[in-house]
N, C-alpha and C positions, 0 to 999 in steps of 0.2 A: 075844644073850641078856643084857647086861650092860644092858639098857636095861627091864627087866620090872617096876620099879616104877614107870614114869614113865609117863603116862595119854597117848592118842591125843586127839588134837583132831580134831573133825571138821566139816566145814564144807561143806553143801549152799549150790546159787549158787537163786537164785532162781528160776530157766529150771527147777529140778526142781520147787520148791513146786506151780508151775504146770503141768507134766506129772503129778505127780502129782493134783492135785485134777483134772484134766478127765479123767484115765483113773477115778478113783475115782467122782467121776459117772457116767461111762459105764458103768464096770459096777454100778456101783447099781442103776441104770436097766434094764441086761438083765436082772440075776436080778428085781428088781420083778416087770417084766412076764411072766416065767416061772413070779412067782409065787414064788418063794423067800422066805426072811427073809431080807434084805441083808446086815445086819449081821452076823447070824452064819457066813453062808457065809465075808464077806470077812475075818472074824475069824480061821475055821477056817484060808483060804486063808493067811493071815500066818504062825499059829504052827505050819500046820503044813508049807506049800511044794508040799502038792498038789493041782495044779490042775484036780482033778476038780471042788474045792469052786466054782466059777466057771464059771457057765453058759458054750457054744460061741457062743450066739447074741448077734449085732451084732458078733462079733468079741473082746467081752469078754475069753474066757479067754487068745488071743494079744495084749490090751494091757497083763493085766495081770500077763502074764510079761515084758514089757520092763521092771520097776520090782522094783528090789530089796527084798525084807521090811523093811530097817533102812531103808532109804530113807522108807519110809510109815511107819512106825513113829514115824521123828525128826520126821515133817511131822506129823504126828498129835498126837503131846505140845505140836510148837508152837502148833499151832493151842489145845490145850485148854488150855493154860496162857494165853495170852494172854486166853482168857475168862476165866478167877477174877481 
């Protein structure tokens, strides 16, 4: 505990950017065709961890419990920063 003002670094390897954007397509892709709003499912699925929010179909809801919240999270900010 003597270490609680000093900030964690974190460093995702590339191998994840790339797991994560091809599960985040694929489940874009199943709620789409299920007819959902994507965005807000996979939104709800982030903040809130359940993965009811995430259709069953194509498999979706088991890929995108392989990927941690902060995980998509950190790819997500990099990606939107890098566009401004």
């Amino acid at each position: 505990m003597d270490h609680i003002e000093e900030t964690v670094k974190v460093k995702l390897a590339s191998d994840s950017a790339i797991k994560v954007h091809d599960t985040l397509k694929a489940v874009y892709e199943a709620l789409e065709v299920k007819g959902y709003n994507s965005v807000n499912q996979i939104v709800a699925y982030i903040m809130s961890g359940d993965p009811t929010y995430i259709t069953g179909y194509n498999n979706a809801r088991n890929l995108m419990a392989k990927l941690e919240p902060d995980e998509i999270l950190e790819i997500l900010v990099k990606e939107y920063l890098k566009a401004l």
